[in-house]
C-alpha positions as CSV (number, residue, x, y, z in Angstrom):
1,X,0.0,0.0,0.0
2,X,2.6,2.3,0.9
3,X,4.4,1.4,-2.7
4,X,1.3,1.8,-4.4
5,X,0.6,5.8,-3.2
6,X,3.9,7.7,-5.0
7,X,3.4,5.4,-8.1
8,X,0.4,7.1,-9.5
9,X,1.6,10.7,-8.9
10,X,4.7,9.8,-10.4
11,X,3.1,8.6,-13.6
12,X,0.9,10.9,-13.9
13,X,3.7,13.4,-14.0
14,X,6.0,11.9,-16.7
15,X,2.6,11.5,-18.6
16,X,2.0,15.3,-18.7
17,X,5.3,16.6,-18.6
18,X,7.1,14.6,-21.8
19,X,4.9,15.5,-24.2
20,X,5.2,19.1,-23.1
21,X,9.3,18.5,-24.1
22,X,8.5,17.1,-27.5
23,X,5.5,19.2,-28.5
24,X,7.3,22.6,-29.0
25,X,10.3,20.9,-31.0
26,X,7.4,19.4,-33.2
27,X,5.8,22.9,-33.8
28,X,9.0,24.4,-34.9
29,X,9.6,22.0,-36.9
30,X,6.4,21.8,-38.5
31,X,6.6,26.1,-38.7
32,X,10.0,25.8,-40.8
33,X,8.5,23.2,-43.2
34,X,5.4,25.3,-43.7
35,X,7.2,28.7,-44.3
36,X,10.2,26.7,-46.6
37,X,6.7,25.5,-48.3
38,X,5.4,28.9,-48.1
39,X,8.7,30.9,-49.8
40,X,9.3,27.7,-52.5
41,X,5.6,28.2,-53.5
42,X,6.0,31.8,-54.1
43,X,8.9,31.2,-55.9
44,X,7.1,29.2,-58.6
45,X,4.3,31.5,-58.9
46,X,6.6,34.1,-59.5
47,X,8.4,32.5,-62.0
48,X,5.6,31.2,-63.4
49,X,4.1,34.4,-63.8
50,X,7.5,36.1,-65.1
51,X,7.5,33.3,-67.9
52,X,4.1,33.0,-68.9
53,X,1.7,36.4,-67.6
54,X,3.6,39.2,-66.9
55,X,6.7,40.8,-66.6
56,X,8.5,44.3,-65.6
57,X,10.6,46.2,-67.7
58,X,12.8,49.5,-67.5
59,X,12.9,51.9,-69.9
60,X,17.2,52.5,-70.6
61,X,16.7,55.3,-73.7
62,X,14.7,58.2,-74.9
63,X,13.3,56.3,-78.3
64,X,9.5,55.9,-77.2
65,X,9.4,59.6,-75.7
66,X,7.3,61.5,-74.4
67,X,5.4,58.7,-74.1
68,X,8.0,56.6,-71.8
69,X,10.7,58.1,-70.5
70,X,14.3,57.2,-69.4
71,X,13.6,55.2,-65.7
72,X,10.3,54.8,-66.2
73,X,9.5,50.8,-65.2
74,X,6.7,49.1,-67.0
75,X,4.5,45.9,-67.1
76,X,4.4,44.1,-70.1
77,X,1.4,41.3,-70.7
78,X,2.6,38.3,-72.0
79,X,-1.0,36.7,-72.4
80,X,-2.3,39.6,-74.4
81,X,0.1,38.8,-77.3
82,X,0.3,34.8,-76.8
83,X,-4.2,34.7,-77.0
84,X,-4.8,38.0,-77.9
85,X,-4.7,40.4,-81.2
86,X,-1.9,42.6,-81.9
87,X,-3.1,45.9,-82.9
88,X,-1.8,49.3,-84.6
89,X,-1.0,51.5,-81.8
90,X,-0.1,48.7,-79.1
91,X,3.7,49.0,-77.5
92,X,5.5,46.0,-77.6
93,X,8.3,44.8,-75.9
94,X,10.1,42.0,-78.3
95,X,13.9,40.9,-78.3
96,X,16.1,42.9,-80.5
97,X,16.7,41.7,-83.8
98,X,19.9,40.4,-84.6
99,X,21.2,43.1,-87.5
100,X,20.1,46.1,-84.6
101,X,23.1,47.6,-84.3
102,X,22.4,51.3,-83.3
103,X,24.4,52.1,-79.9
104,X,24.6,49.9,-77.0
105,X,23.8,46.6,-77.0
106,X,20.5,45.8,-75.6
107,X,18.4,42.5,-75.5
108,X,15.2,43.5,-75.7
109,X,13.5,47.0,-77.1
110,X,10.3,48.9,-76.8
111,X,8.4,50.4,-79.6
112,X,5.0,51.0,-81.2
113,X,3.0,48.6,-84.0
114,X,2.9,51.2,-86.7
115,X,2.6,48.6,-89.9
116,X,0.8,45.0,-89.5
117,X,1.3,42.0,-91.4
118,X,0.5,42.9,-95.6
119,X,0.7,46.7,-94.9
120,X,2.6,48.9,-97.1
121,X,4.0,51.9,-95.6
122,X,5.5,55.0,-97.0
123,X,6.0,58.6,-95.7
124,X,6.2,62.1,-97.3
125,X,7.4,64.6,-94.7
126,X,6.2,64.0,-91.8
127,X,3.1,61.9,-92.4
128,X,3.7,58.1,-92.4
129,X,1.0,56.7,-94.8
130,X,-0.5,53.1,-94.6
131,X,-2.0,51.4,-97.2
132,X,-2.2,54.9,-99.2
133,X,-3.9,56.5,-96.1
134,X,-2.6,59.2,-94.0
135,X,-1.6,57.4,-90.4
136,X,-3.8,58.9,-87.6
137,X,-1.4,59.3,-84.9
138,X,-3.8,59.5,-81.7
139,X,-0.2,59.3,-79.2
140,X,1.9,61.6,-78.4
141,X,5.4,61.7,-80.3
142,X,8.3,64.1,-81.3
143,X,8.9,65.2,-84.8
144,X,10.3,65.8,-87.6
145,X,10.3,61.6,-89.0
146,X,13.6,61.5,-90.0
147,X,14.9,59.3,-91.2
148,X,11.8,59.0,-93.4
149,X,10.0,55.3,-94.5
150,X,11.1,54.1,-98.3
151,X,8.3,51.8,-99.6
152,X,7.8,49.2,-97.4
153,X,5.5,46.2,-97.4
154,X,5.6,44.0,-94.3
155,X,5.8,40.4,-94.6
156,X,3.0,38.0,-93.3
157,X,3.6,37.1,-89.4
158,X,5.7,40.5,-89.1
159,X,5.3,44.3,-87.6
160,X,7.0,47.4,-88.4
161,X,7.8,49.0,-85.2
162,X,8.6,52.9,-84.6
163,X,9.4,54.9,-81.4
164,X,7.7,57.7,-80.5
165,X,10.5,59.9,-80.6
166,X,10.6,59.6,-84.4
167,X,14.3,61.6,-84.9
168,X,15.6,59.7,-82.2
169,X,14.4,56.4,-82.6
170,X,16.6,52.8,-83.7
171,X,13.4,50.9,-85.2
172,X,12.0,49.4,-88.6
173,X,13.5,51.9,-90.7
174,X,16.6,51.1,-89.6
175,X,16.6,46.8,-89.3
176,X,13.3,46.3,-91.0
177,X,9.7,44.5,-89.3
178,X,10.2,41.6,-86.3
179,X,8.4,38.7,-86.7
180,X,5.6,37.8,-84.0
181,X,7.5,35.1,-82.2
182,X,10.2,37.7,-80.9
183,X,7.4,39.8,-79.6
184,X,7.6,39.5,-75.7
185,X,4.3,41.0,-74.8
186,X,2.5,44.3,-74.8
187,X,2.8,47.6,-72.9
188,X,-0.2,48.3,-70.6
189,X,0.7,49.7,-67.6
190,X,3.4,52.6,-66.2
191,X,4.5,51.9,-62.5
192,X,7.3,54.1,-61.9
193,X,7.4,56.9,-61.3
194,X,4.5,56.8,-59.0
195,X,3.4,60.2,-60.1
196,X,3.3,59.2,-63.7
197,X,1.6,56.0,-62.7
198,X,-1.0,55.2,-65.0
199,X,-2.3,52.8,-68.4
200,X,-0.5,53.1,-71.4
């Protein structure tokens, strides 16, 4: 009887108190995994989203002014141009082609559509003509369009690009239309500098 009365306290105690030991090890372990989980996870998604939605670009040169200017950082969409339409007027982002050799050597470039696939383009002055009709330019840009647009008939599955900064601008006139499949995405959306923030 007298053996029988510590035994149950004692029992009682190693019952209670070694989980206690082990429990908070357990947690942090647990917490690690889920926040390693947590950063790997975002990780992919970013990726994910670099490679197949959308990406940000920064703006190195004064072609595409007043429109974007030098620092200004912009979203392209990727999904626009891989299920959408490309249109005359859209800025696209697109990798340099491979006889662009106006300055520094840059991978990708920034420009407008200003000729689609079967166009023909010519200028007189400074009035780009498309298909025999004056271009509408609704955008902003700088003149005088020199150099000026020879006859030009863009191939199927091509665009002639032009920045908006037409006397300073390496473009189309210069290395001729890109073909879709370099086209990176389109330009919809300014993010820096906050005060210029705003759709494109």
């Amino acid at each position: 009887m007298p053996d029988d009365t510590p035994d149950e306290p004692i029992e009682a105690s190693s019952a209670t108190v070694e989980p206690q030991k082990v429990l908070p090890i357990r947690s942090r372990r647990r917490g690690l995994i889920e926040w390693v989980a947590i950063v790997v996870a975002a990780v992919l998604v970013s990726l994910l989203m670099r490679t197949y939605v959308v990406q940000t670009f920064y703006i190195p040169s004064g072609s595409m002014e007043p429109t974007l200017q030098i620092g200004d950082r912009i979203i392209v969409s990727k999904l626009s141009v891989e299920w959408g339409t490309i249109h005359r007027g859209d800025i696209l982002v697109f990798k340099a082609p491979p006889s662009e050799h106006c300055g520094e050597t840059v991978t990708d470039l920034v420009k407008r559509v200003i000729g689609l696939p079967g166009d023909t383009l010519t200028s007189q002055g400074n009035t780009i003509y498309v298909n025999n009709q004056p271009l509408n330019e609704t955008w902003t840009h700088i003149e005088p369009l020199t150099p000026s647009i020879g006859k030009v008939v863009v191939p199927a599955n091509h665009y002639f690009m032009m920045g908006d900064n037409h006397p300073d601008s390496c473009d189309s006139r210069f290395w001729g239309s890109i073909p879709r499949s370099d086209v990176i995405g389109k330009a919809f959306l300014r993010i820096w500098p906050i005060g210029r923030f705003g759709f494109l």
